[in-house]
N, CA, C and O atoms as CSV, one atom per row, in Angstrom:
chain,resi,resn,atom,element,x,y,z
A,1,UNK,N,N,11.375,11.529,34.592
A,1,UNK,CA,C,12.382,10.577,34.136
A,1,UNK,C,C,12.568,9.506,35.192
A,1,UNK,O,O,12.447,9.530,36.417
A,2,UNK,N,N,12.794,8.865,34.609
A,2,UNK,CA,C,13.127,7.275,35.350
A,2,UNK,C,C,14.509,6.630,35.265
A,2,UNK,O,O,15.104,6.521,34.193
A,3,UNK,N,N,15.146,6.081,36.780
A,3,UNK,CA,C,16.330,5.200,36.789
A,3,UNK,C,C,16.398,3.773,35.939
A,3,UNK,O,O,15.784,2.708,36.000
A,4,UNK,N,N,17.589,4.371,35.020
A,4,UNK,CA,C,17.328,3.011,34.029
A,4,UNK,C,C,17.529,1.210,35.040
A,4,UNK,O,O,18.339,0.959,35.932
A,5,UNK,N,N,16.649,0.449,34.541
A,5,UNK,CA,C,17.077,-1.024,35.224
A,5,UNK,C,C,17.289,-1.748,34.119
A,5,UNK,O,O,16.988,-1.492,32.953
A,6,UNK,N,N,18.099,-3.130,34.810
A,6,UNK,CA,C,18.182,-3.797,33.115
A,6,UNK,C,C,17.740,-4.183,32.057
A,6,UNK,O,O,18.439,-4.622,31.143
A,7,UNK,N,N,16.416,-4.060,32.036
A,7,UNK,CA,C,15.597,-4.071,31.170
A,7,UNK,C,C,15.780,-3.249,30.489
A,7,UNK,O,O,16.295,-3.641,29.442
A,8,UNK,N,N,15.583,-2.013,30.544
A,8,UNK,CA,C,15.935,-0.597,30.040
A,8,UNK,C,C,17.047,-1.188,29.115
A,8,UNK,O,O,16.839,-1.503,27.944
A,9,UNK,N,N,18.177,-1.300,29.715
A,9,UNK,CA,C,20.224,-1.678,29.227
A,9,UNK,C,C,19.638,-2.302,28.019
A,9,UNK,O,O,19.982,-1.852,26.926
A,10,UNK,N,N,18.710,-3.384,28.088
A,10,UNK,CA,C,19.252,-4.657,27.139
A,10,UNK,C,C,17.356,-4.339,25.960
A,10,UNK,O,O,16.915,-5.157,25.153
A,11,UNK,N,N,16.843,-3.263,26.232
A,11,UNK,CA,C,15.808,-3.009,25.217
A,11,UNK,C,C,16.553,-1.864,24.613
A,11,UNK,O,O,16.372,-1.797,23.398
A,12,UNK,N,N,17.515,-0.735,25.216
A,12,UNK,CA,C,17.882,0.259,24.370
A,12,UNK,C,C,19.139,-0.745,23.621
A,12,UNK,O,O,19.676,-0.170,22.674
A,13,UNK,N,N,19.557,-1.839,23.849
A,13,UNK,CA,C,20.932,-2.361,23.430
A,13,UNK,C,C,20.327,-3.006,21.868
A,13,UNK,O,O,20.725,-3.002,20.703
A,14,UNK,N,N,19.162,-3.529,22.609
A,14,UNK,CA,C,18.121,-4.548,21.093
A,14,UNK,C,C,17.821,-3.324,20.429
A,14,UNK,O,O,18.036,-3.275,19.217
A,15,UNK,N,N,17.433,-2.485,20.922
A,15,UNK,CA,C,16.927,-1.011,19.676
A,15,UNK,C,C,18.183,-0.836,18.903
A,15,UNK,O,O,18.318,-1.074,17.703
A,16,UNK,N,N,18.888,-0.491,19.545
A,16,UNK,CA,C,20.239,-0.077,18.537
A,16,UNK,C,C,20.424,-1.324,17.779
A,16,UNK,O,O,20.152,-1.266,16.580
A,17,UNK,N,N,20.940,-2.720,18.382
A,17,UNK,CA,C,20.724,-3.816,16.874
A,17,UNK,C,C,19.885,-3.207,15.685
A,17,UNK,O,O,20.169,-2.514,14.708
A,18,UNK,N,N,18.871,-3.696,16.127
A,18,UNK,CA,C,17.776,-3.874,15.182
A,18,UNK,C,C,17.555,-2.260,14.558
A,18,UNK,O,O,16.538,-2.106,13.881
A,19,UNK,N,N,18.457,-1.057,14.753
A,19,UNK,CA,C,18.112,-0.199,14.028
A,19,UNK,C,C,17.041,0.833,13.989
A,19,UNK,O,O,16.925,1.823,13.266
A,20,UNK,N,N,16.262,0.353,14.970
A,20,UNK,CA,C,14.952,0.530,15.368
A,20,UNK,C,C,15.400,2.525,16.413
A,20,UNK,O,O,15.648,2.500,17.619
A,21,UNK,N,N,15.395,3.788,15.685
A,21,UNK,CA,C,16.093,4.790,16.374
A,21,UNK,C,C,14.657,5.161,16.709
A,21,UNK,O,O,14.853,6.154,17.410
A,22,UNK,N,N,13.360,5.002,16.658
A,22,UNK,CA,C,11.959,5.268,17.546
A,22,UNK,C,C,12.228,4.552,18.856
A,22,UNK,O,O,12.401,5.185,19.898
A,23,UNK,N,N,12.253,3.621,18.815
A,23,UNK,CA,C,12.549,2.412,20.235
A,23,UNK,C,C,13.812,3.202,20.916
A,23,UNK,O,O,13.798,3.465,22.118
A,24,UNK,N,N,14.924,3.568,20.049
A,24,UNK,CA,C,15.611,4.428,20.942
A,24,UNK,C,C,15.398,5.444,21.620
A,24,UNK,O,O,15.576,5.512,22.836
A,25,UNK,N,N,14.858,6.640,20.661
A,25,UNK,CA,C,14.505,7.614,21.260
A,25,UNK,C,C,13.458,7.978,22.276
A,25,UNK,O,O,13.378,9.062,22.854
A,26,UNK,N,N,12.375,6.564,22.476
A,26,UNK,CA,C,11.628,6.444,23.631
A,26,UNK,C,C,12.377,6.359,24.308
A,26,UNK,O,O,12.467,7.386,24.981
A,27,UNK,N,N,13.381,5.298,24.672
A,27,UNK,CA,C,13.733,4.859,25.839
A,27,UNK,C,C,14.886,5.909,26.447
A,27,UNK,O,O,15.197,5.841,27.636
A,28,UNK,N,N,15.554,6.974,25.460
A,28,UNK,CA,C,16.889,7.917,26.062
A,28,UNK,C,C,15.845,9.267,26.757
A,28,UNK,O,O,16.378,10.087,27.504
A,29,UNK,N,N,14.408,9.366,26.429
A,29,UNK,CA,C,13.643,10.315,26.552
A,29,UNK,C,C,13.059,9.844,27.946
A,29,UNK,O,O,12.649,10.781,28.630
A,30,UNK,N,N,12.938,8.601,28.503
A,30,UNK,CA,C,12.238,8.571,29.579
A,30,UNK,C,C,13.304,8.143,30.672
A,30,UNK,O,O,12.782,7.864,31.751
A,31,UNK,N,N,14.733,8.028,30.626
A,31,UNK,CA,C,15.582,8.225,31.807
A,31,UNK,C,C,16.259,9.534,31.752
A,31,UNK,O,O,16.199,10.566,31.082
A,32,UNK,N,N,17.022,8.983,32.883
A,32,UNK,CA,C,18.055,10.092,32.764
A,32,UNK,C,C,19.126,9.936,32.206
A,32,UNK,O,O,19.815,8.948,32.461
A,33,UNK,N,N,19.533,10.929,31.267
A,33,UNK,CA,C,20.887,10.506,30.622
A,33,UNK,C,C,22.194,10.042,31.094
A,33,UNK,O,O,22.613,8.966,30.669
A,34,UNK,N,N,23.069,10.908,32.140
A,34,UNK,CA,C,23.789,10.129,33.136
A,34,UNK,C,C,23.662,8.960,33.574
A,34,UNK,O,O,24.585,8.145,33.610
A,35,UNK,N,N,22.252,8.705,34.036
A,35,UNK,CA,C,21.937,7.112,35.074
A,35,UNK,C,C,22.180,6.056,33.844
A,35,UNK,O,O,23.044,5.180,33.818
A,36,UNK,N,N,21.169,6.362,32.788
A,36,UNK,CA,C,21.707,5.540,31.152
A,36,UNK,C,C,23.071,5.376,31.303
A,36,UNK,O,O,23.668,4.386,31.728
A,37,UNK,N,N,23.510,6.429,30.920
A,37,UNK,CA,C,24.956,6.133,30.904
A,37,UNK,C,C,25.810,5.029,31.946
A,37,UNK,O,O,26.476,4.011,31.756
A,38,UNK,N,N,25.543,5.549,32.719
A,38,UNK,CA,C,26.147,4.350,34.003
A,38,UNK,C,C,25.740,3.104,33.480
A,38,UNK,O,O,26.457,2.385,32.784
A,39,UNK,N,N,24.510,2.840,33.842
A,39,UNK,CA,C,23.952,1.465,33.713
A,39,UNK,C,C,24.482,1.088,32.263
A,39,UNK,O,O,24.842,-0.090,32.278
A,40,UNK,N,N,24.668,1.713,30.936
A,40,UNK,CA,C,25.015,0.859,30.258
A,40,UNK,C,C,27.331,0.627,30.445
A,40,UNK,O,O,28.005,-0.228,29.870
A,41,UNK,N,N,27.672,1.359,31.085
A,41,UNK,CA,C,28.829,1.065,31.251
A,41,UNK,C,C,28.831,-0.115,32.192
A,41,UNK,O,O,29.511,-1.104,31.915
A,42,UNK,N,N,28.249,-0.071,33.071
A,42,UNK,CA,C,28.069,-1.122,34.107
A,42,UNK,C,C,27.767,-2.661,32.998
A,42,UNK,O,O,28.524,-3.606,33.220
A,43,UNK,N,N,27.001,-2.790,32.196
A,43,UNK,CA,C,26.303,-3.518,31.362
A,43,UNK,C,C,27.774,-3.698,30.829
A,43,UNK,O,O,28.254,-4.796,31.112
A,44,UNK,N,N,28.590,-2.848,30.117
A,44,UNK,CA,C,29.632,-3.124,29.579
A,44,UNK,C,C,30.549,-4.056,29.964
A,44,UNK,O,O,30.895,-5.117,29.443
A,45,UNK,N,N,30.964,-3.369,31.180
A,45,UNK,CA,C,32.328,-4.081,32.469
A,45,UNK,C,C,31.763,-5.290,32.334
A,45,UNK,O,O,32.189,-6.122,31.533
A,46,UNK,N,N,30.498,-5.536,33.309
A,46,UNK,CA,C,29.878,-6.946,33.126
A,46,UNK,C,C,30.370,-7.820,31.902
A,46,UNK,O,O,31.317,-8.607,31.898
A,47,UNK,N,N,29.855,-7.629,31.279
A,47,UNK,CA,C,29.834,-8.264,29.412
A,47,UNK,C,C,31.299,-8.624,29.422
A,47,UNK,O,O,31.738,-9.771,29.501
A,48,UNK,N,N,32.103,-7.362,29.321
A,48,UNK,CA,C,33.537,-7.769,29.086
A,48,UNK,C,C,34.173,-8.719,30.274
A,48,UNK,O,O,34.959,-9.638,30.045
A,49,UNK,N,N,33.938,-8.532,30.924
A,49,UNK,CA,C,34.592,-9.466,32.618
A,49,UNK,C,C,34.408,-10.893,31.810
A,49,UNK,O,O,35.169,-11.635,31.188
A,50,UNK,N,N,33.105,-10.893,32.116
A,50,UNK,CA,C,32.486,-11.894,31.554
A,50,UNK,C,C,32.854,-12.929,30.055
A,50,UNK,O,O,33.170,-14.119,30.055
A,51,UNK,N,N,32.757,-12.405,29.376
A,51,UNK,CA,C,33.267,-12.767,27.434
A,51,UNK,C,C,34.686,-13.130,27.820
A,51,UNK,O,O,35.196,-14.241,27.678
A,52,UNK,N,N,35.292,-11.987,28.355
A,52,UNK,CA,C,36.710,-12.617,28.130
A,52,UNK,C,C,37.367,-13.056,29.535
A,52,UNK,O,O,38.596,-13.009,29.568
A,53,UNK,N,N,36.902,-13.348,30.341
A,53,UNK,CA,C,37.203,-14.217,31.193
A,53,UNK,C,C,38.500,-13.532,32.357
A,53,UNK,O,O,39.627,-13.982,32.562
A,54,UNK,N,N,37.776,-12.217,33.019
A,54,UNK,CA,C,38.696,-11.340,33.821
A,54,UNK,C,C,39.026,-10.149,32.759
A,54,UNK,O,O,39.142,-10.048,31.538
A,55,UNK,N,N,39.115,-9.276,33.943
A,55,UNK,CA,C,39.088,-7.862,33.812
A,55,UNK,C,C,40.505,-7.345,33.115
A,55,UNK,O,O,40.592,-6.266,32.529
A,56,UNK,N,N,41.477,-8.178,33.254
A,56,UNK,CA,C,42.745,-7.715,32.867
A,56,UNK,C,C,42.699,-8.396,30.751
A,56,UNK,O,O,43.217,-7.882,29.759
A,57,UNK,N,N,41.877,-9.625,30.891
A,57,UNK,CA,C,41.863,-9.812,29.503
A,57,UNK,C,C,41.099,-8.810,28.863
A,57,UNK,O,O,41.448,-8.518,27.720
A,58,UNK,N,N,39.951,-8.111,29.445
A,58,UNK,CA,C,39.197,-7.180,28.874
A,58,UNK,C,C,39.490,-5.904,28.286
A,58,UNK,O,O,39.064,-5.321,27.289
A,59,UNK,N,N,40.536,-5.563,29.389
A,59,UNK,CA,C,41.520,-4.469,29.074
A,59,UNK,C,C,42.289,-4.758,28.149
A,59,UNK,O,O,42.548,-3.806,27.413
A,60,UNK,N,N,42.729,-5.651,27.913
A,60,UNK,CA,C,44.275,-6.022,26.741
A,60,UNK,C,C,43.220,-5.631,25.695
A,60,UNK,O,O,43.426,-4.572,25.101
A,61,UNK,N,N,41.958,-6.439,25.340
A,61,UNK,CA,C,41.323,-6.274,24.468
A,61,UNK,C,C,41.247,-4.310,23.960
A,61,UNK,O,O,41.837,-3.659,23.098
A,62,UNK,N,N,40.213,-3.957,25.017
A,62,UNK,CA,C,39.991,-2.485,24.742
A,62,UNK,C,C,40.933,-1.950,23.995
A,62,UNK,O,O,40.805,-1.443,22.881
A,63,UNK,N,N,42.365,-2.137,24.954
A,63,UNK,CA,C,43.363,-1.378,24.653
A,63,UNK,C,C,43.737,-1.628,22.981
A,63,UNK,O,O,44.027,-0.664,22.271
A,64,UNK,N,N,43.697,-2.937,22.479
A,64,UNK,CA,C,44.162,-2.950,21.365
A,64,UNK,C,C,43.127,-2.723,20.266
A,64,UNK,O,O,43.351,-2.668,19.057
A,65,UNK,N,N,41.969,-2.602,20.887
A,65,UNK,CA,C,40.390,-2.448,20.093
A,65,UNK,C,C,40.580,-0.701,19.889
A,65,UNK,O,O,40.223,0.042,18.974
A,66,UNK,N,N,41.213,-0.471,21.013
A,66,UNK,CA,C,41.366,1.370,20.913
A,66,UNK,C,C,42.454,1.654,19.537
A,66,UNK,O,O,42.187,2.294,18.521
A,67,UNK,N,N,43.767,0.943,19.889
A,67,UNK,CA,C,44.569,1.044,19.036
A,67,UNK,C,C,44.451,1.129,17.531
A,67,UNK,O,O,44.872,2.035,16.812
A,68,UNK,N,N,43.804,0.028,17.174
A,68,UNK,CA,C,42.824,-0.527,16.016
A,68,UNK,C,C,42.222,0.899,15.036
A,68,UNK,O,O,42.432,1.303,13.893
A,69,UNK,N,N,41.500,1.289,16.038
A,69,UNK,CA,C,40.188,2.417,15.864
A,69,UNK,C,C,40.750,3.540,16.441
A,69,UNK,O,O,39.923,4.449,16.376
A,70,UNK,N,N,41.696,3.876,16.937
A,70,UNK,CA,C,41.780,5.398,17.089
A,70,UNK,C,C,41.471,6.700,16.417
A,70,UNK,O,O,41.101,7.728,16.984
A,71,UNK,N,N,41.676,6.522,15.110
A,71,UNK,CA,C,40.713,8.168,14.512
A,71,UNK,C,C,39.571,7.588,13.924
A,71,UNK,O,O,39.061,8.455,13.214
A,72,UNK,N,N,38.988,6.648,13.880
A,72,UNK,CA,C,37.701,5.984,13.634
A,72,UNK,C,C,36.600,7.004,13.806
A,72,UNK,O,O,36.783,7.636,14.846
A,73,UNK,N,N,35.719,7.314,13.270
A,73,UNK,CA,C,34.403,8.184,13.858
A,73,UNK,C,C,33.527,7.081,14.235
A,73,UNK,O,O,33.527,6.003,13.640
A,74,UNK,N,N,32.560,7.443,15.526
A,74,UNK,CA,C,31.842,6.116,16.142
A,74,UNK,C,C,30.482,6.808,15.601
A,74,UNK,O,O,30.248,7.993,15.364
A,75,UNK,N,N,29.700,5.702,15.492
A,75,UNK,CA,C,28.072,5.639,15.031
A,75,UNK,C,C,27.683,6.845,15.966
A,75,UNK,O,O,26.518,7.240,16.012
């Protein structure tokens, strides 16, 4: 297994778009699941910092994105 890099983040991110669960299951099969994990939370924070312009707008968001969706079942 291999440490995911961003490439990895943003080809398993395009697999999931596009639906494509072969392209997924290559890419969750050749890291490590934890390190995945990180790197795409990391990918996350980024994104959100980013989109909404500071970390405290990102949070208001979540928080009310949580609110929203709380007994929601996720994909």
């Amino acid at each position: 297994m291999t440490s995911p890099t961003a490439e990895t983040v943003v080809a398993l991110l395009r697999a999931g778009l596009a639906n494509d669960q072969e392209g997924q299951a290559v890419i969750l099969a050749s890291c490590d699941p934890l390190e995945l994990l990180g790197a795409l939370a990391g990918f996350t924070i980024a994104m959100g910092h980013n989109v909404f312009h500071g970390a405290d707008n990102f949070d208001e968001f979540l928080s009310d994105w949580q609110a929203a969706h709380l007994n929601d079942p996720m994909p």
